[in-house]
C-alpha positions in Angstrom: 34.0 106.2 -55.2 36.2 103.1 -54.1 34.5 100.1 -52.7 34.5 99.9 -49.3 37.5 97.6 -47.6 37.0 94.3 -45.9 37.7 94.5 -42.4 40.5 91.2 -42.4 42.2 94.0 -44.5 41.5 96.9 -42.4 43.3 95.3 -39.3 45.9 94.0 -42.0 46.6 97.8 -42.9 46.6 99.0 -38.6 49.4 95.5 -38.3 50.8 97.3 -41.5 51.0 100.7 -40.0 51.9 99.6 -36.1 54.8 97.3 -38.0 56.5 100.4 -40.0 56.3 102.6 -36.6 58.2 99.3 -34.7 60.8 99.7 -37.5 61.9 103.0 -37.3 61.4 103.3 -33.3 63.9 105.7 -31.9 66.0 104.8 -29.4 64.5 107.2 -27.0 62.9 109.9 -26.6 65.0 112.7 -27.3 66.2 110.8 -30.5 62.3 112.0 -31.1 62.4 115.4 -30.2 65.3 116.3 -32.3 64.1 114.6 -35.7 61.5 115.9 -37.5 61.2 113.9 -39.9 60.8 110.7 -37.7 58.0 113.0 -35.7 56.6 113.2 -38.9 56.5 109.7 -39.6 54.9 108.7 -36.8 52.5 111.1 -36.4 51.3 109.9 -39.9 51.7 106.1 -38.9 49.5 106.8 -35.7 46.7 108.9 -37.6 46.8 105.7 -39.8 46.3 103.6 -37.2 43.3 105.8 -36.2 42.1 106.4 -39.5 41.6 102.4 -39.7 40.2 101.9 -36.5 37.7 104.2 -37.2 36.2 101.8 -40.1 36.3 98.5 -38.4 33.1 97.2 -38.3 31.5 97.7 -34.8 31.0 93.6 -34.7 34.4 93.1 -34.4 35.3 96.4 -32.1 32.5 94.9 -29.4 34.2 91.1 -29.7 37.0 92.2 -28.6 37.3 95.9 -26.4 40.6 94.5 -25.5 41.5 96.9 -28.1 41.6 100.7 -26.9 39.4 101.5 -30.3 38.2 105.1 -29.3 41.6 105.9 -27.7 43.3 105.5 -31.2 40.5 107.4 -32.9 41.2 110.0 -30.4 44.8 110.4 -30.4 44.3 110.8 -34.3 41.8 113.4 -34.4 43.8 115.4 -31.4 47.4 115.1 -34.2 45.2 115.9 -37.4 43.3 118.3 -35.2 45.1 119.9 -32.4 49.0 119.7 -34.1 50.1 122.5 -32.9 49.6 121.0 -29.1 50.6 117.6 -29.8 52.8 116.3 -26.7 55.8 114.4 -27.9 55.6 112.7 -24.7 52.5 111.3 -25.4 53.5 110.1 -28.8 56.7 108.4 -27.0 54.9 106.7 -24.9 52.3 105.5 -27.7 55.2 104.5 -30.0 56.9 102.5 -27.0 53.9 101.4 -24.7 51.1 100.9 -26.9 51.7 100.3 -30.2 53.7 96.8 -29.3 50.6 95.6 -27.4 48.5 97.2 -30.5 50.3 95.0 -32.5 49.8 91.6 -30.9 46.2 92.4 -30.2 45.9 93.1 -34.1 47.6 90.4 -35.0 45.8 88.1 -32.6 42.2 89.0 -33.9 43.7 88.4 -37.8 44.9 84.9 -36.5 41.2 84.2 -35.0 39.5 85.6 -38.5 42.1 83.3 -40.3 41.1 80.3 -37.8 37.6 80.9 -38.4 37.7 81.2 -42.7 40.1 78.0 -42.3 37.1 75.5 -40.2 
């Protein structure tokens, strides 16, 4: 069994996985619906995302509830768990709604831990 991950490199890996999904954004929506293989990619990236958030320590989920921690938890179980239902509207609007603001809010609470190892 691997020892467990530090949570600076849990958030690291959710900035990680919210970064790749920015990358390969497709222009719209139907650009989604008609290619599998980016569907695919970010239904992965998302249960990621999910995965992670799951195993941040509860400290940090309670500091700041800015972040919508059960809401990625859920969207993950519901693609592992429900695919066959998966809305592709839903993931649109979670690859061009909420995974920007995902990403600053991860990368904000990496900047505070980084502030506070620095003092």
């Amino acid at each position: 069994m691997t020892a467990p991950r530090e949570p600076r490199l849990r958030l690291f890996d959710m900035l990680e996985a919210a970064d790749k999904i920015l990358e390969r954004k497709p222009a719209d929506r139907r650009h989604l619906e008609h290619d599998e293989m980016l569907q695919v990619w970010c239904f992965h990236m998302i249960q990621v995302i999910g995965e992670v958030s799951r195993h941040v320590p509860q400290t940090i989920k309670e500091a700041h509830p800015e972040v919508r921690w059960l809401a990625l938890a859920g969207i993950r179980n519901r693609i592992v768990h429900d695919y066959v239902d998966v809305d592709l509207d839903v993931i649109w609007e979670v690859v061009v709604r909420d995974i920007p603001i995902l990403r600053e809010q991860i990368a904000r609470i990496l900047d505070e831990m980084q502030g506070e190892t620095a003092e």
